[in-house]
C-alpha angles and dihedrals in degrees: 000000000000112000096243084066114166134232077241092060091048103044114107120200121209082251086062090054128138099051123164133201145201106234134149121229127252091185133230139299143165123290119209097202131018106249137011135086074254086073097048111041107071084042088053105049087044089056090042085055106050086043094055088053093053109133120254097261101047122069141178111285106253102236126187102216111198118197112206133163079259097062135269122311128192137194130187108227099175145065089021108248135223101222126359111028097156137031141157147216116225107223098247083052093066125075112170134018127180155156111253116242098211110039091039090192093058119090108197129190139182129229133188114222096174135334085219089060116105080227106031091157123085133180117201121188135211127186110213124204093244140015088249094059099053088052083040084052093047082056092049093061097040081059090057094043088048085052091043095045088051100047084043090058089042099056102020127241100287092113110001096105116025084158098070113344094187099069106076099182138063129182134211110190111224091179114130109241089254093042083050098046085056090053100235105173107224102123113157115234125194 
């Protein structure tokens, strides 16, 4: 994509879902809330960090991710893994996702593992080829969570979020990084 890319070249409908996309993994860390850019940045920079001090030798695992109504799935391509190589995150698992605004490149979400949990907060990072497509990718999301809210108010809340019942709401940021650094409030809750 140009570089003067739109939000219009980077807006994704339900009708567009699944996407998938070509994105290497940061990696997880703890998240202290369950939703805000102010849960995912510190995770973030620490990730970035750790990944910029890889050795020579070592590098990020390439991943196709893969946003569907059904959540966000992710599968490791290279270098070729003993073990795990693929996972997913069921939608109502999920409660934030965003484009960094620092790392524009770096598209972060939120999961939820178990409210029990000492720790039920997760961030996970993604580093995207270009700035566009992690915006293209937070689209993507918003997208699932739209799908998800609707299906949600169609059927009632009986099974919509076995995770953590009691949270009822979920955000994607659609801020651009500059309109985040500024602080503009304008998150979309569902």
């Amino acid at each position: 994509m140009a570089a003067n890319t739109t939000d219009a070249d980077t807006q994704v409908a339900i009708d567009d879902l699944p996407i998938t996309f070509k994105v290497k993994y940061i990696g997880s860390e703890i998240a202290r809330g369950l939703w805000g850019i102010k849960y995912t940045r510190r995770p973030v920079d620490l990730m970035v960090a750790m990944a910029k001090n890889l050795p020579p030798n070592k590098t990020l695992p390439h991943c196709e991710l893969k946003v569907s109504t059904d959540g966000v799935s992710i599968e490791i391509v290279s270098p070729k893994v003993q073990g795990v190589s693929s996972w997913s995150y069921p939608i109502d698992t999920i409660s934030y996702g965003v484009q960094d605004l620092v790392y524009t490149r770096v598209f972060a979400m939120i999961v939820v593992k178990d409210e029990s949990h000492v720790h039920p907060y997760e961030v996970h990072a993604f580093v995207c080829d270009s700035r566009a497509m992690a915006r293209k990718l937070t689209y993507a999301l918003a997208a699932a969570f739209q799908d998800y809210s609707r299906r949600v108010k169609e059927h009632g809340m009986e099974d919509s979020d076995k995770i953590t019942p009691a949270r009822q709401k979920f955000a994607i940021d659609l801020r651009s990084p500059e309109e985040l650094a500024e602080g503009i409030e304008d998150e979309t809750e569902a």
